[in-house]
LUMMARVO-777980 format. One record per atom (N, C-alpha, C, O): residue number from 1; y, z, x; atom name. Coordinates in steps of 0.05 Angstrom, whole numbers, plus 32768, in hexadecimal, padded with zeros to 4 digits. Atoms other than C-alpha are relative to their C-alpha. Example, Ala and Ser with C-alpha at 12.3 -4.5 7.8 and 13.67 -1.06 7.14 Angstrom:
// LUMMARVO-777980
+------+------+------+------+-------+
! kevo !   py !   pz !   px ! vexke !
+------+------+------+------+-------+
!    1 ! 7FE8 ! 8000 ! 8012 !     N !
!    1 ! 7FA6 ! 809C ! 80F6 !    CA !
!    1 ! 8018 ! 8000 ! 8012 !     C !
!    1 ! 8018 ! 800D ! 8027 !     O !
!    2 ! 7FE8 ! 7FFF ! 7FF0 !     N !
!    2 ! 7FEB ! 808F ! 8111 !    CA !
!    2 ! 8016 ! 800E ! 7FF1 !     C !
!    2 ! 802C ! 8012 ! 7FFB !     O !
+------+------+------+------+-------+
***
This chain:
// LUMMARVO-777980
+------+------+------+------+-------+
! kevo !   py !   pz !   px ! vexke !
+------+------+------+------+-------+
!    1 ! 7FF2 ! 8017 ! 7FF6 !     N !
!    1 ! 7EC8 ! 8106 ! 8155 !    CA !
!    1 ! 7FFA ! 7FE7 ! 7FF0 !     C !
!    1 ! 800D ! 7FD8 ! 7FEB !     O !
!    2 ! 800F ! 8014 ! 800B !     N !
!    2 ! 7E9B ! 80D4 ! 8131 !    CA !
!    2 ! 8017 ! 7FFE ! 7FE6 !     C !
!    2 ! 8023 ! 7FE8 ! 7FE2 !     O !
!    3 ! 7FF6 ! 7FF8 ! 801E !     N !
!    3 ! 7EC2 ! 80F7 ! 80E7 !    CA !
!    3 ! 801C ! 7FEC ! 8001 !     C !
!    3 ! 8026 ! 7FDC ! 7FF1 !     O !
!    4 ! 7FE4 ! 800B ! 8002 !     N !
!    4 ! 7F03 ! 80E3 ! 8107 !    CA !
!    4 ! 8003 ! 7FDE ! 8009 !     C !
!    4 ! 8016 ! 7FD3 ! 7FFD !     O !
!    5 ! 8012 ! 8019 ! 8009 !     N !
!    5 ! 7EEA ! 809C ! 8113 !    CA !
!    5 ! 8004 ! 7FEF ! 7FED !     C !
!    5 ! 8013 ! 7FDD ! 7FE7 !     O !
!    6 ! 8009 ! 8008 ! 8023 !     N !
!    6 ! 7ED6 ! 808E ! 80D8 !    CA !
!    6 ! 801B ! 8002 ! 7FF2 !     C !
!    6 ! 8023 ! 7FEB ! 7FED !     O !
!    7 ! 7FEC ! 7FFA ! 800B !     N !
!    7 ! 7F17 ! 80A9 ! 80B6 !    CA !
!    7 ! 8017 ! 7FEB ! 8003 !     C !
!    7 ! 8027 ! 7FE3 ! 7FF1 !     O !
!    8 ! 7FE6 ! 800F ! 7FF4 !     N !
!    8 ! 7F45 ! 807C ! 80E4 !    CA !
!    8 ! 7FF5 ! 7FE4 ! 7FF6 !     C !
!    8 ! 8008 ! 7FD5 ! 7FF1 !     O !
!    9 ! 8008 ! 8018 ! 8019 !     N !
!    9 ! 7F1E ! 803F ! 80BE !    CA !
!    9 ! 8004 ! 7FFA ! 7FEB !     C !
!    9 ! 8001 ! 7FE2 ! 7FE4 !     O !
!   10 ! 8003 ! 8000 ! 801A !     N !
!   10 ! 7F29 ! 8050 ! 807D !    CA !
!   10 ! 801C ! 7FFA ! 7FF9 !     C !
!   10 ! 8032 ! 8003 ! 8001 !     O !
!   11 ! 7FE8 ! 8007 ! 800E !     N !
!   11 ! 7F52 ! 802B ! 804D !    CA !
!   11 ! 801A ! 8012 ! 7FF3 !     C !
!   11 ! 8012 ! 8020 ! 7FE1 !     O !
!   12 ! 7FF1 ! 7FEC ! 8015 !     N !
!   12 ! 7F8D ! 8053 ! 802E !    CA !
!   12 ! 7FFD ! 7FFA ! 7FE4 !     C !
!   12 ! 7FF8 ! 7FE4 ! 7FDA !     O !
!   13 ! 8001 ! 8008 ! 801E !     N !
!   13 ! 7F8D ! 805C ! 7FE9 !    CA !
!   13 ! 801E ! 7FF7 ! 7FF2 !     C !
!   13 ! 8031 ! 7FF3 ! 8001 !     O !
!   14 ! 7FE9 ! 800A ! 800B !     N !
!   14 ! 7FC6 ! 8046 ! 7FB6 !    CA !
!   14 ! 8007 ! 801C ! 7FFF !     C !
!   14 ! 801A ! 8021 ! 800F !     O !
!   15 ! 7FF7 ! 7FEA ! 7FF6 !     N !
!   15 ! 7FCC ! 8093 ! 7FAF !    CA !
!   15 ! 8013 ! 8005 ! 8015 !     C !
!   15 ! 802B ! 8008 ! 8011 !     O !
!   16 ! 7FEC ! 8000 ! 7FE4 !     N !
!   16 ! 7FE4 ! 809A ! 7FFB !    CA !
!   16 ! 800D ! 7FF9 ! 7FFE !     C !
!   16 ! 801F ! 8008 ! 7FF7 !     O !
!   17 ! 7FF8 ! 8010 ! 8000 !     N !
!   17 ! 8005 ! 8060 ! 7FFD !    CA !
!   17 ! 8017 ! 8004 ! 7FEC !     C !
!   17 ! 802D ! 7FFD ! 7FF5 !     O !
!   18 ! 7FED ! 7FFB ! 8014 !     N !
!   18 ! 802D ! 8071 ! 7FBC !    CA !
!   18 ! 8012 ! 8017 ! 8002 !     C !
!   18 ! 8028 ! 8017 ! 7FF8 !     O !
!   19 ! 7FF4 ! 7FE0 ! 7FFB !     N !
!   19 ! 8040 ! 80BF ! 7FD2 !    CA !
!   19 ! 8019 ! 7FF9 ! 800F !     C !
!   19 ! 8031 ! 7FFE ! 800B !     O !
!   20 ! 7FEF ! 8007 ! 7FEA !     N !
!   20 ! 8058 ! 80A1 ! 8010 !    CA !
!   20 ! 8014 ! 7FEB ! 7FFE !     C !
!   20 ! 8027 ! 7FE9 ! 800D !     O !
!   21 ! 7FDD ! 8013 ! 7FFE !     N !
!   21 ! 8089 ! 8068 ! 7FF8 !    CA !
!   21 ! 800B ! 8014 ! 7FEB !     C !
!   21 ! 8020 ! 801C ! 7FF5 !     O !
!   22 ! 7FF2 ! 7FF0 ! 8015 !     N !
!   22 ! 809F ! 8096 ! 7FBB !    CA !
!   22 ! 800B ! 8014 ! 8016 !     C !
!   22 ! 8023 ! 8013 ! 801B !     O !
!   23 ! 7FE4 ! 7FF2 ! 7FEE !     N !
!   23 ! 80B4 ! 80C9 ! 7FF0 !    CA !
!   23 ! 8016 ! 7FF7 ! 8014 !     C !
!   23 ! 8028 ! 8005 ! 801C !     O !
!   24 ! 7FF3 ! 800F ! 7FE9 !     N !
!   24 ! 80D3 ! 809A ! 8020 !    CA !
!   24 ! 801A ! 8000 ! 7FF2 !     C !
!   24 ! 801E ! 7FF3 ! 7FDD !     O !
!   25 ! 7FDF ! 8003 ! 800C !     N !
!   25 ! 8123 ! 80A7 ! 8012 !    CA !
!   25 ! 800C ! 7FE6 ! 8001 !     C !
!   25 ! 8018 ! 7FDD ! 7FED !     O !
!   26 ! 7FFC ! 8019 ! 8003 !     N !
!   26 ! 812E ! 8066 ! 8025 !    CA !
!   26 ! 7FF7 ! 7FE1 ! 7FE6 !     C !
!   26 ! 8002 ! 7FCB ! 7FE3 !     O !
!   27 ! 8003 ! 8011 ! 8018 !     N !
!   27 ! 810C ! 8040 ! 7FE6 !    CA !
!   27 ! 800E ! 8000 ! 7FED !     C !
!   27 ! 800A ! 7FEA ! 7FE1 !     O !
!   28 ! 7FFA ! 8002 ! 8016 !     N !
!   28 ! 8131 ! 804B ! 7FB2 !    CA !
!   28 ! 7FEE ! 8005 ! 7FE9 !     C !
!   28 ! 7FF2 ! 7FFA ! 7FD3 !     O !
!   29 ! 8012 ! 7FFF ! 801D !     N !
!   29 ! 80F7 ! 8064 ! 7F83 !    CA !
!   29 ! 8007 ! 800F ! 7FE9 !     C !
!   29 ! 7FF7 ! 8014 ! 7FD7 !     O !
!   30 ! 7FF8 ! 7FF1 ! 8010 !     N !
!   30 ! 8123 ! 808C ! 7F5C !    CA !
!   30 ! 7FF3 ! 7FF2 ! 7FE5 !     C !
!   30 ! 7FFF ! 7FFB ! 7FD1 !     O !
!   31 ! 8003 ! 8002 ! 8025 !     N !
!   31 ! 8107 ! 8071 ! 7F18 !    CA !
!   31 ! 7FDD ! 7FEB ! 8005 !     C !
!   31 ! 7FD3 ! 7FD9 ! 7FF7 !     O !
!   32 ! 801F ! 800B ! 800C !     N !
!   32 ! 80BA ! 8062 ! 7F2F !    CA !
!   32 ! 7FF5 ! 801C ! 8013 !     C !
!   32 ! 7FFD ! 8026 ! 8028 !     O !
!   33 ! 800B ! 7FE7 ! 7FF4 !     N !
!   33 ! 8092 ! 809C ! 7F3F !    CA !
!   33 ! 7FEA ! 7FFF ! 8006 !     C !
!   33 ! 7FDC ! 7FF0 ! 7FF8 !     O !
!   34 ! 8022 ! 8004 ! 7FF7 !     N !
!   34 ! 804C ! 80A6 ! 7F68 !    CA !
!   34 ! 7FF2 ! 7FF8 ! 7FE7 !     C !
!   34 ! 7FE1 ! 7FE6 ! 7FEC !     O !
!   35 ! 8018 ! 800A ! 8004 !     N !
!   35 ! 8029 ! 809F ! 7F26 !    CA !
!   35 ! 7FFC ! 7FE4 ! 7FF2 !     C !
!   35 ! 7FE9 ! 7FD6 ! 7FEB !     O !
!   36 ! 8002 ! 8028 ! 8000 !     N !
!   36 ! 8045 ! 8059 ! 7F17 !    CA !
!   36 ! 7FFB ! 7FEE ! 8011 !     C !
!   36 ! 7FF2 ! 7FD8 ! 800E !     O !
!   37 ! 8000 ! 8010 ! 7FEA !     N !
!   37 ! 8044 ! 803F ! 7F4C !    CA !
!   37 ! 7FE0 ! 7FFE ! 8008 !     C !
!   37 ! 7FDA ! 7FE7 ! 8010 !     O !
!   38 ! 8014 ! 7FF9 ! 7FFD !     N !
!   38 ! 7FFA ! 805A ! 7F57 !    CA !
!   38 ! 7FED ! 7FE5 ! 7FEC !     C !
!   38 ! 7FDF ! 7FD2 ! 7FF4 !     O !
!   39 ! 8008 ! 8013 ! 8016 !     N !
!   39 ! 7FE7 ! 8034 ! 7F15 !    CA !
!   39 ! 8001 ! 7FE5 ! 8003 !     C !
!   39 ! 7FF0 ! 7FD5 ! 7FFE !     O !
!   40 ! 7FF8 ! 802A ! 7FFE !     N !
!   40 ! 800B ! 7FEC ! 7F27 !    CA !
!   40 ! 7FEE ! 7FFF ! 8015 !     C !
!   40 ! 7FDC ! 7FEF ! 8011 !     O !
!   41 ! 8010 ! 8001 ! 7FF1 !     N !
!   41 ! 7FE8 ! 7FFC ! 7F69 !    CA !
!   41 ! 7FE2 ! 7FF5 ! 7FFA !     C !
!   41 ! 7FD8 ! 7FDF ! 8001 !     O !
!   42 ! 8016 ! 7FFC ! 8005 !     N !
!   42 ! 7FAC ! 8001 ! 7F54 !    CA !
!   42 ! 7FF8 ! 7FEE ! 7FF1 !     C !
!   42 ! 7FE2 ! 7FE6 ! 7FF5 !     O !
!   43 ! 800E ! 8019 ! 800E !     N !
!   43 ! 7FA8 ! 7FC8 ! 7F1B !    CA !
!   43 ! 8005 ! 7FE7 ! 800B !     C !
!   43 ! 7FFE ! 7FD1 ! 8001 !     O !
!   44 ! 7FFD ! 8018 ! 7FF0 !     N !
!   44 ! 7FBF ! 7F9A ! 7F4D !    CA !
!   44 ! 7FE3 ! 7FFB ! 8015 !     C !
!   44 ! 7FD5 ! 7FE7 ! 8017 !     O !
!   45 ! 801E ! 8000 ! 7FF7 !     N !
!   45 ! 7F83 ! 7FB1 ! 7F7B !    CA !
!   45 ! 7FE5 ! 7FFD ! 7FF3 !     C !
!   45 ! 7FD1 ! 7FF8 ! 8000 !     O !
!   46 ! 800F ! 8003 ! 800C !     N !
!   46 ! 7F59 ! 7FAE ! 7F42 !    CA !
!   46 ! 8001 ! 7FE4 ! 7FEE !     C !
!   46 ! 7FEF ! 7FDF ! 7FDE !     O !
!   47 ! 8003 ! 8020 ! 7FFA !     N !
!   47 ! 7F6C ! 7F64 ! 7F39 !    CA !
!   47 ! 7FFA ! 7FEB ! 800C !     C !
!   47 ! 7FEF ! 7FD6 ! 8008 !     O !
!   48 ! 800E ! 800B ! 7FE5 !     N !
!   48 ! 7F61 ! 7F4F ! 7F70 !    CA !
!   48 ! 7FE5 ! 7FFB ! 8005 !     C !
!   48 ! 7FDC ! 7FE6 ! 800C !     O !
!   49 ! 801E ! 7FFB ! 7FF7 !     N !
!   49 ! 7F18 ! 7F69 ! 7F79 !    CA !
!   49 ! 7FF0 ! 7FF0 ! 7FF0 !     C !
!   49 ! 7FD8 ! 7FEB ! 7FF3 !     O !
!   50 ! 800E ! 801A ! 8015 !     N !
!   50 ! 7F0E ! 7F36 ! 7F3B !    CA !
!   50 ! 7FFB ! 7FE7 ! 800A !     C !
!   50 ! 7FE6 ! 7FDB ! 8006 !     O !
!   51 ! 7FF7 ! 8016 ! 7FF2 !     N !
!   51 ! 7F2D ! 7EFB ! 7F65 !    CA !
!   51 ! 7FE3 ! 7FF6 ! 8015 !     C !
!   51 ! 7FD3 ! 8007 ! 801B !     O !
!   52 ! 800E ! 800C ! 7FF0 !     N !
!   52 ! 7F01 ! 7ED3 ! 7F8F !    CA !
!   52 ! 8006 ! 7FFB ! 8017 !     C !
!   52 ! 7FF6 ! 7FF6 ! 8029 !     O !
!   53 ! 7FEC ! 7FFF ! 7FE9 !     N !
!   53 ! 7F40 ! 7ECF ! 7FC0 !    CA !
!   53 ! 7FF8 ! 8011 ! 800E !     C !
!   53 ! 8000 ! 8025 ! 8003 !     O !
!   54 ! 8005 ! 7FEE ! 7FF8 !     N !
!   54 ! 7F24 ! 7EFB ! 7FF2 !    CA !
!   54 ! 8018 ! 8003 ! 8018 !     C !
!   54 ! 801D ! 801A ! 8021 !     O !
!   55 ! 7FEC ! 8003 ! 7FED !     N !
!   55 ! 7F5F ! 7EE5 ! 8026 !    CA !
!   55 ! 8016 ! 8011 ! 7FF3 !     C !
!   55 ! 8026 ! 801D ! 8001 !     O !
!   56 ! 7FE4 ! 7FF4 ! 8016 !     N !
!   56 ! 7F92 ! 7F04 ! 7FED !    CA !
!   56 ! 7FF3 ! 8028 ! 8000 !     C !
!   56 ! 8002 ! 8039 ! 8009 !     O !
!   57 ! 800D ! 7FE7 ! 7FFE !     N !
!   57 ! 7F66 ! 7F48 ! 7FE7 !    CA !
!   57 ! 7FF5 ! 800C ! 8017 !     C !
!   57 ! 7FE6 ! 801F ! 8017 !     O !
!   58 ! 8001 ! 7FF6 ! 7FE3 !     N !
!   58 ! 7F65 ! 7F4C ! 8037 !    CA !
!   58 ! 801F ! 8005 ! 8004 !     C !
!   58 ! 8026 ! 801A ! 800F !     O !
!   59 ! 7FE2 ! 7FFA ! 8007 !     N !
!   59 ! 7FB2 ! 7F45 ! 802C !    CA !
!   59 ! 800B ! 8012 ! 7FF9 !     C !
!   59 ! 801F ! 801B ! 8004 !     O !
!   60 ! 7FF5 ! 7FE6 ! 8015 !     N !
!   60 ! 7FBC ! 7F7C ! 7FFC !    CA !
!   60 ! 7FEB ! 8016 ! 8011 !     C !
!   60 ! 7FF8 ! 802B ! 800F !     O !
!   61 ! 800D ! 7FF3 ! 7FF0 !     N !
!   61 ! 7F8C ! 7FA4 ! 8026 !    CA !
!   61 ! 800D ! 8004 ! 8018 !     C !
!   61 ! 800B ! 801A ! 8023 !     O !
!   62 ! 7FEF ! 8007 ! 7FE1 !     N !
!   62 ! 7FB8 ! 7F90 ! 8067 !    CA !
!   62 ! 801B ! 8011 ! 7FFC !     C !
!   62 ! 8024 ! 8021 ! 800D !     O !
!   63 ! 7FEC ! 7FF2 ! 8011 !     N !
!   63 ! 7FF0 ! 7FA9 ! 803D !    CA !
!   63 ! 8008 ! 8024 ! 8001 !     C !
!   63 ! 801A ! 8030 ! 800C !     O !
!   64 ! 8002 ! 7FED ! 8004 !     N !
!   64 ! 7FDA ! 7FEA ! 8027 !    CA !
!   64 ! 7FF8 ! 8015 ! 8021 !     C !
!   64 ! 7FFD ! 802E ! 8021 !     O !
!   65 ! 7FFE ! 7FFD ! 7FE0 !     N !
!   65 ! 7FCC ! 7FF8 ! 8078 !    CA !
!   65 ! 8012 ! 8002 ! 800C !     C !
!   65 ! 8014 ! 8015 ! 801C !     O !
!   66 ! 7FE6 ! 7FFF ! 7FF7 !     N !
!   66 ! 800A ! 7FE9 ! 808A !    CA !
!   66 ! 800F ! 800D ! 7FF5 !     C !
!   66 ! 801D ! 8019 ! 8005 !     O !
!   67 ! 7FF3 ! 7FEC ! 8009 !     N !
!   67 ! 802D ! 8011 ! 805A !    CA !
!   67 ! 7FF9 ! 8022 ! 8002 !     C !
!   67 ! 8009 ! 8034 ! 8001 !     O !
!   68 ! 8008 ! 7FE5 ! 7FF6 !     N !
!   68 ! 8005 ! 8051 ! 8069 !    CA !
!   68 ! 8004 ! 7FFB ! 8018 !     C !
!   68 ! 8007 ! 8012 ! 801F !     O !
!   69 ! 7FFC ! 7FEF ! 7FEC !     N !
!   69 ! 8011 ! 804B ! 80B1 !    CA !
!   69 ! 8015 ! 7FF6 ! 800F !     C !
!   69 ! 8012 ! 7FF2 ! 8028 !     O !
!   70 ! 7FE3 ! 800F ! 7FF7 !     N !
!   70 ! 8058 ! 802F ! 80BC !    CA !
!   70 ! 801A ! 8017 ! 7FEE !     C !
!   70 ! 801A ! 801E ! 7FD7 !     O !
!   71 ! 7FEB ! 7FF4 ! 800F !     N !
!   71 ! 8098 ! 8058 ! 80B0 !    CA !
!   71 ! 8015 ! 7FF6 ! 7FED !     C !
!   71 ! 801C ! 7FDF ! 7FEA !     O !
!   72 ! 7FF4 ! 800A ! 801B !     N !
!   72 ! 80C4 ! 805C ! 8075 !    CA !
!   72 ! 801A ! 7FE8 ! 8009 !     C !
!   72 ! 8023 ! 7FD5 ! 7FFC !     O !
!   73 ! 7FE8 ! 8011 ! 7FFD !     N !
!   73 ! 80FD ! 803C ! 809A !    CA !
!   73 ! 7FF5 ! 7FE2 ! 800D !     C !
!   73 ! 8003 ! 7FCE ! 8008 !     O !
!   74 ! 800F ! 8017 ! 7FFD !     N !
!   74 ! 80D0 ! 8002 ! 80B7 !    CA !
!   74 ! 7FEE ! 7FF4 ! 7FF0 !     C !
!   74 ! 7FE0 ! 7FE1 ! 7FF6 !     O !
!   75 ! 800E ! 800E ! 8023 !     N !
!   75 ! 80B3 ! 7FF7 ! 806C !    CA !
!   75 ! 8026 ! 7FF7 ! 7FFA !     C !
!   75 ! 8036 ! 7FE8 ! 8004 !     O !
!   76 ! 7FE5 ! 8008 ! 800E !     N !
!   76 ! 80F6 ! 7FF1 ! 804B !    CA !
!   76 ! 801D ! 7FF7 ! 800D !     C !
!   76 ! 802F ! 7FEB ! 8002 !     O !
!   77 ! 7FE6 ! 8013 ! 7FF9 !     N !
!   77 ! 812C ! 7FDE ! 8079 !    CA !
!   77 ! 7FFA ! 7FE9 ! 8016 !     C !
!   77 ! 8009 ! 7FD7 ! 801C !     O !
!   78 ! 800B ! 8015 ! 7FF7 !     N !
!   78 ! 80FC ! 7FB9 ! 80A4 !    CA !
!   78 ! 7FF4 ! 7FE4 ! 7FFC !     C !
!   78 ! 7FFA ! 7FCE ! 8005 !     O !
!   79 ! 8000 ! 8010 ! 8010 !     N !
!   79 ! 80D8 ! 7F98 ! 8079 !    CA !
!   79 ! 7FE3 ! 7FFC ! 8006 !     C !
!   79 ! 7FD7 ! 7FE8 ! 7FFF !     O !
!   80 ! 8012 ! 8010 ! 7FEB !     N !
!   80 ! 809B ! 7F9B ! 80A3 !    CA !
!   80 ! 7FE2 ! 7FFA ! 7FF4 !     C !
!   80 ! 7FD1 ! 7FEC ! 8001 !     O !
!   81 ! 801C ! 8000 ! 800B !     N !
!   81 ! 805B ! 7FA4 ! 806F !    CA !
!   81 ! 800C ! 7FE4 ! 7FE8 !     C !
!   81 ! 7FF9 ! 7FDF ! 7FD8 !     O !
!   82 ! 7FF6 ! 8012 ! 8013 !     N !
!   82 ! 8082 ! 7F6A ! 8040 !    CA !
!   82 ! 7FF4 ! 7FE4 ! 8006 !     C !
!   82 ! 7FF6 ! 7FD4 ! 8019 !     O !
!   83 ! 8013 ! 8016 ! 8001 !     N !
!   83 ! 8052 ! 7F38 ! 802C !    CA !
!   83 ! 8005 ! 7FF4 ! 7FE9 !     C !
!   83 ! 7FFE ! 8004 ! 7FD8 !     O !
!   84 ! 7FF5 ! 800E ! 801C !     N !
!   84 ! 806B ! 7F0A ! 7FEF !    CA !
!   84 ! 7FEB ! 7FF3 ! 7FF5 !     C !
!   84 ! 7FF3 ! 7FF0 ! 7FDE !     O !
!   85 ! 801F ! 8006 ! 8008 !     N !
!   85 ! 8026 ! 7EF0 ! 7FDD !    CA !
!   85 ! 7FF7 ! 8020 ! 7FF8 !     C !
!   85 ! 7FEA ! 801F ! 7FE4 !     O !
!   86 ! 8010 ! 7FE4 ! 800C !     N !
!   86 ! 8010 ! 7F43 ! 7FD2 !    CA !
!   86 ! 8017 ! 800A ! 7FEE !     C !
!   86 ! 8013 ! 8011 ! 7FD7 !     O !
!   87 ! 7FF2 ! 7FE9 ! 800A !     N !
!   87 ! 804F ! 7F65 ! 7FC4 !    CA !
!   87 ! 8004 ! 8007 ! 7FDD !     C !
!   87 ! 800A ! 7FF2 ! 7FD1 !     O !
!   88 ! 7FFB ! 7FFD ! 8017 !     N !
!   88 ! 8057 ! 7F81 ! 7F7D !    CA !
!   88 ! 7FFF ! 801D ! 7FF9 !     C !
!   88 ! 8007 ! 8024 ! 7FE3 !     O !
!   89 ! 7FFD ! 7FEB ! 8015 !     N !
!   89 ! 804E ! 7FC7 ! 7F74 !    CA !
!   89 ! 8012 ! 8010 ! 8010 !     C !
!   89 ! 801B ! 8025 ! 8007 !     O !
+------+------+------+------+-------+
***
């Protein structure tokens, strides 16, 4: 019980996060694929962690939360993880 816990804390990765809007029919990712998207992910998170902004890298953290556990049609026709201060990859 403790394992699952623990698990329901944990950040998603750009991984997840990337599988899951690349399959979402609703994006339009026809011409960016999990491992671009993985990449922008990821050097945007790894910008961040440089920043001193820690409000901006609770953001992009807030982000990647919301897009692992919100559906594809309440990401993209909702709009509902859309943060214009994070968004970019």
């Amino acid at each position: 019980m403790l394992f699952l816990l623990a698990l329901a804390g944990c950040q998603p990765t750009c991984e997840q996060v990337c599988d899951k809007l690349v399959a979402c029919e609703e994006a339009g990712t026809e011409r960016m694929n999990s491992a671009e998207c993985v990449e922008q992910c990821g050097d945007q998170k790894r910008l961040y962690a440089t920043w001193t902004d820690t409000q901006l890298r609770d953001a992009f953290d807030a982000e990647l939360d919301c897009l692992d556990a919100s559906s594809c049609a309440a990401i993209f026709e909702d709009g509902v993880c859309y943060d214009d201060e994070v968004w970019s990859f």
